[in-house]
C-alpha positions in Angstrom: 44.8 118.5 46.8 45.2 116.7 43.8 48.9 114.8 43.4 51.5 115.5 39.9 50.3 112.2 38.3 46.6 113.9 38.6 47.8 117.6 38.0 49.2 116.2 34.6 46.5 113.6 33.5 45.2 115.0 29.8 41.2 115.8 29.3 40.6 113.3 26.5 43.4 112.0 23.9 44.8 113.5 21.7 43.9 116.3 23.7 47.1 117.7 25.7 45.0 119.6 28.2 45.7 118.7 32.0 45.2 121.1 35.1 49.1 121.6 35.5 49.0 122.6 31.8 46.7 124.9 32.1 48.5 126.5 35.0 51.5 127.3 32.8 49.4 128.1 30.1 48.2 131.0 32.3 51.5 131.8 33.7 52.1 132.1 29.9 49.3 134.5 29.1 49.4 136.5 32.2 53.7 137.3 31.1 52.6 137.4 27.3 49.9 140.3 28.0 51.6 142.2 31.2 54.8 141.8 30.8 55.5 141.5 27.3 52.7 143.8 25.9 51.8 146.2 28.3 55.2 146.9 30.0 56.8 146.6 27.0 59.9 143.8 28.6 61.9 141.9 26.1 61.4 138.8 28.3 61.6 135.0 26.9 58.4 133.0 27.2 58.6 130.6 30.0 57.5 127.5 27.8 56.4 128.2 24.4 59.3 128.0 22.0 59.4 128.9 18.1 59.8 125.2 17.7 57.2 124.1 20.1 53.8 126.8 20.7 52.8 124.7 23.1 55.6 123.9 25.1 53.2 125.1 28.3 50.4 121.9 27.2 53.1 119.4 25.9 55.6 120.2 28.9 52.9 119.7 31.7 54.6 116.1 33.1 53.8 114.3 35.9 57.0 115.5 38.5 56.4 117.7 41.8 59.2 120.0 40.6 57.2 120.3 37.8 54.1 121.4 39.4 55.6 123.5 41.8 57.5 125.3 39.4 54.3 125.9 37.7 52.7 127.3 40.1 55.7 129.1 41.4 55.8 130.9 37.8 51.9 131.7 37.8 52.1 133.5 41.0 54.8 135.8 39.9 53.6 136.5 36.8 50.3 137.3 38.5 51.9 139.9 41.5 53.4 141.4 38.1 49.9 142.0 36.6 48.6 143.1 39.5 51.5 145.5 40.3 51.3 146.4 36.9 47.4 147.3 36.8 47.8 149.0 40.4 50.7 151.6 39.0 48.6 152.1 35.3 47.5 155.8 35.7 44.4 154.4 34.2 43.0 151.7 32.1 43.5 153.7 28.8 47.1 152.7 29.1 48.0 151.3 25.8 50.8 148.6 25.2 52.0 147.2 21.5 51.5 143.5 20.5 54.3 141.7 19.0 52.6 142.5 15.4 52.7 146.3 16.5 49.0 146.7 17.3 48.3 149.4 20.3 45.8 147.9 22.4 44.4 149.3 25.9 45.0 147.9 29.6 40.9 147.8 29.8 41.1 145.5 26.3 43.7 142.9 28.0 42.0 142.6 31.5 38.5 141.6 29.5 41.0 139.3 27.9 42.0 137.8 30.6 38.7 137.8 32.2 37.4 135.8 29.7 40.5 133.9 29.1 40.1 132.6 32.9 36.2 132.3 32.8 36.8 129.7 29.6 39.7 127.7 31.6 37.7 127.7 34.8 35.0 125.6 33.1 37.4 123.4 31.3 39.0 122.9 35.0 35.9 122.3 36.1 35.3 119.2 33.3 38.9 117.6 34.3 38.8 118.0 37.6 35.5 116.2 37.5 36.7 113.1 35.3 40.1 112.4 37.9 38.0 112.5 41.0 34.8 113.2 40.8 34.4 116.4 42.6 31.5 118.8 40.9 32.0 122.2 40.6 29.8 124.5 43.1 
């Protein structure tokens, strides 16, 4: 329930972290490991570019298209894991990084457990400082 201009307001200066970056952040990770790694797509990332790595932090403005593109993103590139993980014939499927390293479909979803798990306290934090609403 929170509006763009909260969505977008950073943790603590310099710091570039906000709630709507971290939701394309994760729309970044989820397409990075699933679609990228594991299903092996030659697909763009969605904000990261060779001249900006963190194009999802630095690109997280204060706009409604903004945020709902965001979130529009995340979703998909979540029903692709999840379509993804549901078709693996089992969780010893490997997929290559982009330095040619074979890692399993079990390693990446304790990635990305922990990768949530980490943001979900630092949304917790941010949340807290816009409006004070605790976490449960």
């Amino acid at each position: 329930d929170l509006d763009a201009e909260q969505l977008a307001r950073r943790a603590v200066p310099p710091s570039t972290m906000s709630l709507l970056g971290m939701v394309r952040h994760m729309a970044e990770v989820e397409r990075g490991w699933f679609r990228q790694v594991m299903a092996g797509q030659d697909v763009p990332d969605l904000y990261c570019t060779p001249d900006n790595r963190d194009g999802d932090w630095d690109g997280a403005v204060a706009d409604p298209q903004v945020v709902d593109e965001a979130w529009n993103s995340w979703r998909a590139e979540v029903a692709f894991a999840e379509g993804f993980v549901d078709s693996a014939a089992d969780f010893g499927v490997t997929g290559k990084t982009g330095r040619g390293n074979t890692i399993s479909l079990r390693e990446v979803l304790v990635h990305m457990i922990e990768e949530y798990a980490r943001h979900c306290g630092h949304a917790d934090l941010l949340r807290e400082c816009i409006d004070g609403r605790t976490g449960q």
